[in-house]
N, C-alpha and C positions, 0 to 999 in steps of 0.2 A: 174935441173928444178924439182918440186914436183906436185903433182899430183889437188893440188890445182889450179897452174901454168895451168896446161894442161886442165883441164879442165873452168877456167876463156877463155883461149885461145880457145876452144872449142863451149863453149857458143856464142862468138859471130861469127859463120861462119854460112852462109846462104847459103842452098842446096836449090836455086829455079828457074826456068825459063831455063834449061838446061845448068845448069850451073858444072862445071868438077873440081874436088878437088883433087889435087896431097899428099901426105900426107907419111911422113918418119919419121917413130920413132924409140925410142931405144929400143928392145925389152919387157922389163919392164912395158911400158907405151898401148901394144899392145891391150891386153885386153881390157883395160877402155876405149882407143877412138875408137876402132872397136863398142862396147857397142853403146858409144852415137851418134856415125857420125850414124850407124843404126837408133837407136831410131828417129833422127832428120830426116833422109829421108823417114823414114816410115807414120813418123807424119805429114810432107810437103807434102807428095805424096799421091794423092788419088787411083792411081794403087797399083800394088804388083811390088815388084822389083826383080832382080837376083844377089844372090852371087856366085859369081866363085870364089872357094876356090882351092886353089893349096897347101896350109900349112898344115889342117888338113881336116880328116876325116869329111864328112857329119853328120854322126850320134855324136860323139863327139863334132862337132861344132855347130849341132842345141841343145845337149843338154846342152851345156855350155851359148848359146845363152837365150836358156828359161828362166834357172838359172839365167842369170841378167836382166831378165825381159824383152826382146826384144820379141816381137808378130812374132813370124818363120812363122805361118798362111799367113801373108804378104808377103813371102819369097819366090823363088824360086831356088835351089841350083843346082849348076853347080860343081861337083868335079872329081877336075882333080890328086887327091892324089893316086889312087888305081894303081898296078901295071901293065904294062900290059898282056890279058890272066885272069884276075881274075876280071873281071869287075861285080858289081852288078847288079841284076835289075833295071833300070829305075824305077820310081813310078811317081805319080802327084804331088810329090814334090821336085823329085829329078833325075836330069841326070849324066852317068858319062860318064869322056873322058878318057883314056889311058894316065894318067901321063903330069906331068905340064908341058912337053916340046910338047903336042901335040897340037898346036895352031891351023892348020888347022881345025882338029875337034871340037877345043875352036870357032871359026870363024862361022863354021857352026851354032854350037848351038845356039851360040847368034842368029844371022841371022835369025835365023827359033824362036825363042822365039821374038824379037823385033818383027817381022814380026804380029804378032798375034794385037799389040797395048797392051795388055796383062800388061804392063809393064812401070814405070813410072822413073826406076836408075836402074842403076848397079852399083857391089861393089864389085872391081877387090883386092884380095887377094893371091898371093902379087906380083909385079913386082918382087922384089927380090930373089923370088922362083924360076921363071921366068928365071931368068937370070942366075938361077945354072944350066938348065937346057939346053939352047940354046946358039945360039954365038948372040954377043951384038947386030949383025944389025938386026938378026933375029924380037927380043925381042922390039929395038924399033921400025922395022914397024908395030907389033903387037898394041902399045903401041897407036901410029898414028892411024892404024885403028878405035883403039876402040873410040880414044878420038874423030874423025871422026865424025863416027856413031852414037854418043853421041847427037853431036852436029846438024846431019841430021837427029833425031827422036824427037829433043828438048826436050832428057832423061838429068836427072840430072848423074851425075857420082863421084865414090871416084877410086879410084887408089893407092891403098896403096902397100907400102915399108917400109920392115926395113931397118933400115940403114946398112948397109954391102960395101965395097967397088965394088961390082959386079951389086949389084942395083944401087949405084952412079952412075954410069955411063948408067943406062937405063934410069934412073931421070932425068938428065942432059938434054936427049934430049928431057925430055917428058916437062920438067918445063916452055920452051918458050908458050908452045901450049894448057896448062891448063888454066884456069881461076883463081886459088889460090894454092898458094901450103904452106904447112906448114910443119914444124919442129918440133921435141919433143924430 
């Protein structure tokens, strides 16, 4: 698939009315639908949303985020990359949790950010970090939870994975219980 492909495919998916978007690609392709599935829930959503990044760096990720044009001001960041013992300061635009495998604390955060109304999606990056990180059943009652609460705050959602055979199998269980899921 080319990126013309991916993004025609892109184009017509609607993030609206709490609705939850499953989403597996091949590395390559990361950048460019991370990019637009943002833009388009930023643009849908009259709230601010939350990325919980597990893959890269806050600061890395909001400045590559700027660079292709995505409004970070609308943003709220959840990173779960730092290791633990070495945790940043918190700011008003950003939280951190003790490494991708800390879900409980992932749980919290969210909980207490939805809690506010604050907040109109979230933009779970990446299951498949996830799933290097925990044992399988762990990762999908996470997965349930979130998609859950998603759906009991009538937040819009993405849920992204690379494809990897470790995320396969957290996908698997998540893909019954999403609303759309797509391939790239």
């Amino acid at each position: 698939m080319d990126e013309k492909k991916v993004l025609a495919r892109l184009s017509k998916v609607k993030l609206t009315g709490g609705k939850v978007l499953l989403v597996v690609s091949q590395p390559q392709f990361y950048d460019m639908i991370s990019v637009q599935l943002l833009r388009a829930l930023i643009r849908n959503s009259k709230k601010k949303g939350i990325y919980v990044t597990l893959t890269r760096p806050y600061t890395k990720l909001e400045a590559s985020l700027k660079k292709s044009g995505v409004d970070t001001a609308k943003l709220f960041f959840i990173d779960g990359t730092e290791k633990p013992g070495s945790l940043p300061e918190n700011s008003a635009q950003v939280s951190y949790v003790e490494e991708p495998g800390a879900l409980t604390h992932l749980s919290v955060s969210l909980t207490r950010l939805t809690a506010s109304g604050e907040y109109g999606f979230i933009y779970l990056d990446s299951l498949s970090t996830m799933a290097m990180y925990r044992e399988l059943d762990v990762v999908q009652r996470f997965g349930n939870y979130l998609v859950n609460k998603l759906r009991e705050l009538e937040m819009d959602g993405v849920v992204f994975s690379l494809d990897s055979e470790k995320g396969a199998k957290a996908v698997a269980a998540l893909k019954p219980i999403c609303d759309e899921y797509l391939e790239f």
